[in-house]
C-alpha positions in Angstrom: -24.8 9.5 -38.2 -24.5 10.1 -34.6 -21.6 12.9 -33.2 -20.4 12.5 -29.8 -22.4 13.9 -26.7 -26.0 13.2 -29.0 -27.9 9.8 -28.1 -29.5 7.5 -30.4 -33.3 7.6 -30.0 -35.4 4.5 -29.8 -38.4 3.4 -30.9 -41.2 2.1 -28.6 -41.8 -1.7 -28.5 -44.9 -2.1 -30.5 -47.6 -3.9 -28.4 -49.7 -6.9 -30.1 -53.1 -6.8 -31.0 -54.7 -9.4 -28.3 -58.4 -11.4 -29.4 -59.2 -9.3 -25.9 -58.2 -5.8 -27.5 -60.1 -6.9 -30.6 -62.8 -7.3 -28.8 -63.1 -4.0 -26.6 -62.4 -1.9 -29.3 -65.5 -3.7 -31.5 -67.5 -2.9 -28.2 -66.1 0.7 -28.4 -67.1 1.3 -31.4 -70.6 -0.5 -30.9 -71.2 2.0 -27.9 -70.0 4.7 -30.3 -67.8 6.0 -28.0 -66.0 9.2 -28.4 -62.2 8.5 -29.9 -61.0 10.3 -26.6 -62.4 7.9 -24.0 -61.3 5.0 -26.3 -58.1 6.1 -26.4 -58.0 6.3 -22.9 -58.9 3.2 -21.5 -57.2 1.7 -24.1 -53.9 3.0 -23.8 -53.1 3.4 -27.5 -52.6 6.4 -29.7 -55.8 7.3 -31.7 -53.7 6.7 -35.1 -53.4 2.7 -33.4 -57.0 2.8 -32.9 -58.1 3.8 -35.8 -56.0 1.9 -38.3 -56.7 -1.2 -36.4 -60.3 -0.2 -36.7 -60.1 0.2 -40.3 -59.0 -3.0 -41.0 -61.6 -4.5 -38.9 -64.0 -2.8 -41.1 -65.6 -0.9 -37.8 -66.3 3.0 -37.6 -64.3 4.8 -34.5 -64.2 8.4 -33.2 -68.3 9.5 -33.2 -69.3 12.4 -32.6 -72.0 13.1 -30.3 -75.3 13.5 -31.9 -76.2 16.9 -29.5 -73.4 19.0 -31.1 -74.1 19.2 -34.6 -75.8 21.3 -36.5 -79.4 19.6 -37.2 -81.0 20.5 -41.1 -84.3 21.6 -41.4 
């Protein structure tokens, strides 16, 4: 219900899922970029990225190798 002097909000326009997006963010996760940079140059939220990458069956959002914590 909405009272007088509140506005409605609205929902963002959800953007498509191009062959061209599908593409970069196979590349993305190929190059094992970090989640940050994807989401970036991407310009989608890294929830977006990383259901879409789910369903493409790809891994997202590495981490880099010289930051953890090596077993000996």
């Amino acid at each position: 219900m909405v009272y007088r002097g509140q506005a409605k909000k609205r929902k963002k326009a959800r953007r498509p899922w191009t062959k061209q997006d599908e593409r970069e963010l196979r590349g993305h996760s190929r190059n094992k970029s970090p989640l940050k940079t994807v989401v970036r140059s991407m310009q989608r939220t890294a929830g977006a990225l990383r259901q879409k990458a789910f369903s493409l069956d790809l891994s997202l959002g590495h981490r880099s190798s010289s930051k953890r914590k090596k077993k000996r």
